[in-house]
C-alpha positions as CSV (number, residue, x, y, z in Angstrom):
1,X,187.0,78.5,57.1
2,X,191.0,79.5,57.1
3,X,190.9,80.9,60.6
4,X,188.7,77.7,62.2
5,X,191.7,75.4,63.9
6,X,189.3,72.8,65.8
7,X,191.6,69.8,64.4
8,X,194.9,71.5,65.6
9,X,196.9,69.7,68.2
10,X,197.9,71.9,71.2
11,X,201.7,72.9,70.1
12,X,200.3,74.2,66.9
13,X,198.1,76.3,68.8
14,X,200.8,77.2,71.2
15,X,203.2,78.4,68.5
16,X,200.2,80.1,66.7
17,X,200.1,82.3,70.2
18,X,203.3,82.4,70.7
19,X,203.9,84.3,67.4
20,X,200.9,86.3,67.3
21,X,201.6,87.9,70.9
22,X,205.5,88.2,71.2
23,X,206.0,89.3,67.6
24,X,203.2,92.3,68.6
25,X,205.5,93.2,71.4
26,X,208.7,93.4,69.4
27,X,208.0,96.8,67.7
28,X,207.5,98.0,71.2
29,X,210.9,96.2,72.4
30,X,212.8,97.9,70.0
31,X,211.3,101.4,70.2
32,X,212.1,101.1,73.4
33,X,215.5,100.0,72.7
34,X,216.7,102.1,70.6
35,X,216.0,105.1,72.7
36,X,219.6,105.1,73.7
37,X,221.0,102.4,72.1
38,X,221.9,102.7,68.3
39,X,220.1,100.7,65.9
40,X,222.5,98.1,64.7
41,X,223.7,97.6,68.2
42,X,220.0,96.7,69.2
43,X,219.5,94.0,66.1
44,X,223.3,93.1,66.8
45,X,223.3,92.4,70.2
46,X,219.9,90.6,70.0
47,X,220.7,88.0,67.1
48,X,224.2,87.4,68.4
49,X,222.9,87.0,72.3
50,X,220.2,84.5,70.8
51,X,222.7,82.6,69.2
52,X,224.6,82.4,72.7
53,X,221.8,81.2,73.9
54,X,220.8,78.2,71.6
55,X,224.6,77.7,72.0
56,X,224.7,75.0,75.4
57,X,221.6,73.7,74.4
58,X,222.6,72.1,71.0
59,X,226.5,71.3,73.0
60,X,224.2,69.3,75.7
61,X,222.2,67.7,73.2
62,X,225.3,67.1,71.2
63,X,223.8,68.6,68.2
64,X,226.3,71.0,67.5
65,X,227.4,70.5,64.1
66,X,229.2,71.3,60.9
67,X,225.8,71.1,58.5
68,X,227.7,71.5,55.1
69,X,228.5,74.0,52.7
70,X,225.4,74.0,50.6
71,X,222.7,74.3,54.0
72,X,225.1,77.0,55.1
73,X,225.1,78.9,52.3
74,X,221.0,78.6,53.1
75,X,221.2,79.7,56.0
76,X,223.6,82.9,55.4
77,X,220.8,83.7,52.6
78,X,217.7,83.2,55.3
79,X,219.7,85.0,57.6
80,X,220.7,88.1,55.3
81,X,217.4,88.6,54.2
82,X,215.3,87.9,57.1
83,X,217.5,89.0,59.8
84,X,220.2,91.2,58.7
85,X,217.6,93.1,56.1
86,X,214.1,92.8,57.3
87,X,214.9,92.4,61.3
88,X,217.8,95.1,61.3
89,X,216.5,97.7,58.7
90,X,213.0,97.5,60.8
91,X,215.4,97.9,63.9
92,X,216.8,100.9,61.9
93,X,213.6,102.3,60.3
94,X,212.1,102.7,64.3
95,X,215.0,105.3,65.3
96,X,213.2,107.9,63.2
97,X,209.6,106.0,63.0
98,X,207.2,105.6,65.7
99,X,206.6,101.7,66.8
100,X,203.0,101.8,66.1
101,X,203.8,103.2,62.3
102,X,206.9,100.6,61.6
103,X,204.5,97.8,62.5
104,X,201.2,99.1,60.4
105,X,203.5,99.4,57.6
106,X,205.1,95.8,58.2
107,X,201.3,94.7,57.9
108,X,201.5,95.2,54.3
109,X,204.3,92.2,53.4
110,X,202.0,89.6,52.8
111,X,201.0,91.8,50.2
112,X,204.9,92.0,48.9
113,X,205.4,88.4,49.4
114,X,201.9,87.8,47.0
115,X,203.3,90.5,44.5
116,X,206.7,88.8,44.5
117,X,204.9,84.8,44.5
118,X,202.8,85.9,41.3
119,X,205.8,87.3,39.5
120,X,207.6,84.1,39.8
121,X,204.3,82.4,38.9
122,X,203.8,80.9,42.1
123,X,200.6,82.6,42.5
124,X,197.7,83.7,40.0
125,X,196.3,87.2,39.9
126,X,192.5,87.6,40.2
127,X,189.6,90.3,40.9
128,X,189.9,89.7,44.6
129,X,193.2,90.0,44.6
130,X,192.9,93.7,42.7
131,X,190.5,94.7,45.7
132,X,193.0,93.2,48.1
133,X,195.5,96.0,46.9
134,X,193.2,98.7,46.2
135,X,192.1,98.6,50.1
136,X,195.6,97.9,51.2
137,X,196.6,101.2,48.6
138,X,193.7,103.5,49.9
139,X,195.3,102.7,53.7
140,X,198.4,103.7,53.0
141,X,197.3,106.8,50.6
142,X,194.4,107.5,54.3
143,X,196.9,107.5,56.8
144,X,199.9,109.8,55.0
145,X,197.7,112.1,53.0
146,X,197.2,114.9,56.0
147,X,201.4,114.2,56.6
148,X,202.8,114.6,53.3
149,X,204.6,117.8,54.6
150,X,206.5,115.4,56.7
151,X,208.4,113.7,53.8
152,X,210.2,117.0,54.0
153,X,211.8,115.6,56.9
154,X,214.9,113.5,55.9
155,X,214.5,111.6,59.0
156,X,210.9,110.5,58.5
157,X,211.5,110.4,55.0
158,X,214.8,107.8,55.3
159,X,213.0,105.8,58.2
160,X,210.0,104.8,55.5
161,X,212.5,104.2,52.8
162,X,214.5,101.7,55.2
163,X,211.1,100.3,56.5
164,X,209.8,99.7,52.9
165,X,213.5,97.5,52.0
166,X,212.6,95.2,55.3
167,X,209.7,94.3,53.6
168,X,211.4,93.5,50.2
169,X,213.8,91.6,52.3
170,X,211.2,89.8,54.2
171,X,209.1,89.1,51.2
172,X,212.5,88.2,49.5
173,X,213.4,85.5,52.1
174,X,210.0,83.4,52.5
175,X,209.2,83.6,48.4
176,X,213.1,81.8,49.2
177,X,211.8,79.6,51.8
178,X,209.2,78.3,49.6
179,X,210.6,78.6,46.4
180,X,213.2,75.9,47.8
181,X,211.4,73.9,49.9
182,X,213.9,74.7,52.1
183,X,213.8,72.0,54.8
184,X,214.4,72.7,58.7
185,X,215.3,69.4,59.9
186,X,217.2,70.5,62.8
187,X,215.7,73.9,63.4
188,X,217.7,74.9,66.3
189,X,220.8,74.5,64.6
190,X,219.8,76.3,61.7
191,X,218.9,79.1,63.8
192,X,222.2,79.1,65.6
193,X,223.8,79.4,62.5
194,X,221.2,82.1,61.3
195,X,221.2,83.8,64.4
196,X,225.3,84.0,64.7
197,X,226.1,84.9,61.2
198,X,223.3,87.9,61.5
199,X,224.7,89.2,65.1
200,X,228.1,89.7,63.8
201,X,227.7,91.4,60.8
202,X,224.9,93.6,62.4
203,X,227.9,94.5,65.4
204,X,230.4,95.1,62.8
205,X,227.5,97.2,61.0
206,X,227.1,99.1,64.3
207,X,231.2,99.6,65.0
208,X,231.1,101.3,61.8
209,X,228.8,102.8,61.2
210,X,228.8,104.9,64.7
211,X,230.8,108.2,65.0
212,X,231.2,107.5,68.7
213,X,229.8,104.7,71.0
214,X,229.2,105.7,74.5
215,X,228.0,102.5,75.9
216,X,227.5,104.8,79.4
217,X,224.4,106.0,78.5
218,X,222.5,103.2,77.9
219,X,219.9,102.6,79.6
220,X,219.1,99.6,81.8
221,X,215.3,99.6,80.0
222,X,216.5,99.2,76.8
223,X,219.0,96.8,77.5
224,X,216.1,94.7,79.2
225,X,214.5,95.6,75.6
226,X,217.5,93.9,73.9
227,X,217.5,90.9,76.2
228,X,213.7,90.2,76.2
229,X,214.4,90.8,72.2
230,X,216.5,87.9,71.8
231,X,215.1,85.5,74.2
232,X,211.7,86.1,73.2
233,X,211.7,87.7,69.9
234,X,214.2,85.6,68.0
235,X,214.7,82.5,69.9
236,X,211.3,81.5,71.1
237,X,209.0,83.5,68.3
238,X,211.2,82.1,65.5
239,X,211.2,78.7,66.3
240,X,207.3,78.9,66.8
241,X,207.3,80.8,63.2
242,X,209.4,77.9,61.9
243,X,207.5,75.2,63.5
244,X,204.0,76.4,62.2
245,X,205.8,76.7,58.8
246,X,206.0,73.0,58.6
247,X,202.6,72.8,60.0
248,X,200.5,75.2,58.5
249,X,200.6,76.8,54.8
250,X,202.7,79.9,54.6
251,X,199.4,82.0,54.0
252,X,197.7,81.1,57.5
253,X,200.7,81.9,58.6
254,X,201.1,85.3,57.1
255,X,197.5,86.1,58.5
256,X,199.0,86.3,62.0
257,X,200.3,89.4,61.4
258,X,197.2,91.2,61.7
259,X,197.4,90.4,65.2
260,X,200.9,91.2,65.3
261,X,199.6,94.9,63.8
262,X,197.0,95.5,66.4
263,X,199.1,94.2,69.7
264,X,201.6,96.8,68.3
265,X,199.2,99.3,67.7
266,X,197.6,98.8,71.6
267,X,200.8,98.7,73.6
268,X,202.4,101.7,71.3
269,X,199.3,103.5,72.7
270,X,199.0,102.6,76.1
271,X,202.9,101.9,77.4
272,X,204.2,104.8,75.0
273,X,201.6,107.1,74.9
274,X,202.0,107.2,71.2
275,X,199.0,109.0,69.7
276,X,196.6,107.1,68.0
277,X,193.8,109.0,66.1
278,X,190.8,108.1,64.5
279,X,192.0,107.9,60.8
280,X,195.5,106.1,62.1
281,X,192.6,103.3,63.1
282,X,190.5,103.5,59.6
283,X,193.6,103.0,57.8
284,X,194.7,99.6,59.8
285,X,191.3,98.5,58.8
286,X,191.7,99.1,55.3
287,X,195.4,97.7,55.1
288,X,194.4,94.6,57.0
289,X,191.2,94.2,55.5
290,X,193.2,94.3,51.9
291,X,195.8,92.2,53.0
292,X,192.9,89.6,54.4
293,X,190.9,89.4,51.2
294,X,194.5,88.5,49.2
295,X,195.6,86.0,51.5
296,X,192.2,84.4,51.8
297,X,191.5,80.7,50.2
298,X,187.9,79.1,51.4
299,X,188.9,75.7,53.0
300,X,192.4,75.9,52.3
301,X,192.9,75.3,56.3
302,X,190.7,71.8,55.8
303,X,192.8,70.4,52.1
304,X,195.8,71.0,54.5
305,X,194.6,68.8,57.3
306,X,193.1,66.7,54.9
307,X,196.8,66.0,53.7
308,X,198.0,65.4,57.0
309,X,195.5,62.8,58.0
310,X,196.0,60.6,54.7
């Protein structure tokens, strides 16, 4: 069975945690930072503060390195579209979007990454897959039927449009990853590099596109947000995503983020008092439950450590 990891040695399953819980607190940390800081200050500050903080770490180890043109020009790419368009147009989308919502919504890219694999042929199209995206389809339809009128608002309206994009970037960049085999051989560096190249163009993002910064009235909670963002949600949860990447196939890693979804969901409710009705609930069912059925191979979990033991 996919989700059965009895053979699994115990940094696997701490990754697989790791990524499953902090990545669920991350829509909370930046609802809670952009409250009064702008958008593209909060995905700025966070990338560029976790590079700063890979930064002794790879000078100690004396791993800090020129990694030539051709894996930079990787690594600007993973970075642009994970980072700069997924991370920082979610970061955007929550201003107007509540952090329960953004992250429901972000439960449907293993459905985009799917649609965009079996375009390029690297996946086949079958009746469970139809029913996959039917459920996911009715979720979406069940949750914003009752709130149409609210696409009148150009707020709510722009904040879905934005959130939709992070997913096309974040399909984008790990149909790249796979598509290229791309190879993480020294993962921290390739994260500093990532990390670096995403803070600054998200600051210089934020420098202009803010009428006027008061830096005054931010708030000491969410620049704790920001801080526990980088530390937490970029430096440790991306290395764990990395490392299971290598480990595990890019679908049973996908699946974590139904558990990402529903940690959200939880902490949006009880630490933001962020209202939660019945049919909010029916349609995360549906939307996981459709993005389940896709994903799902029988014994693909058992091939892979089948593989690993040969």
């Amino acid at each position: 069975m996919l989700l059965n990891f009895p053979d699994l040695n115990s940094k696997t399953i701490i990754a697989i945690l790791i990524v499953a819980l902090v990545w669920g607190t991350t829509f909370l940390g930046i609802k809670i930072g952009v409250e009064t800081v702008p958008p593209w200050f909060v995905a700025g500050l966070r990338q560029f503060l976790a590079s700063l903080i890979l930064l002794p770490f790879l000078i100690f180890t004396k791993n800090l390195k020129w990694i030539g043109w051709k894996s930079f020009r990787i690594q600007l790419t993973l970075s642009s579209l994970l980072l700069i368009g997924a991370n920082g147009l979610t970061t955007v989308a929550e201003k107007n979007l509540t952090s329960s919502l953004a992250s429901l919504i972000s439960a449907l890219s293993p459905v985009f990454i799917f649609i965009g694999s079996m375009i390029i042929g690297m996946e086949k199209f079958t009746i469970r897959t139809l029913i996959g995206l039917l459920m996911g389809f009715f979720g979406v339809v069940f949750i914003f039927w009752d709130g149409l009128r609210e696409l009148a608002n150009p707020d709510y309206r722009n904040g879905l449009i934005v959130m939709i994009l992070a997913l096309l970037c974040w399909a984008s960049g790990t149909i790249y990853t796979k598509k290229l085999h791309v190879q993480n051989n020294n993962l921290f560096l390739n994260l500093f590099y990532q990390f670096a190249w995403a803070g600054i163009i998200q600051l210089i993002f934020a420098f202009s596109f803010s009428d006027k910064i008061e830096f005054e009235t931010w708030s000491v909670k969410s620049i704790s947000a920001i801080i526990y963002l980088a530390i937490f949600g970029s430096v440790v949860a991306f290395f764990s995503y990395h490392y299971l990447l290598k480990t595990l196939l890019p679908t049973q890693v996908s699946m974590l983020s139904y558990v990402n979804t529903v940690i959200s969901i939880v902490l949006s409710w009880l630490i933001l008092n962020e209202t939660i009705s019945a049919k909010f609930i029916i349609a995360t069912v549906f939307i996981i439950s459709g993005v389940f059925i896709i994903n799902y191979k029988p014994g693909i979990l058992k091939k892979r450590l089948r593989k690993r033991e040969i």
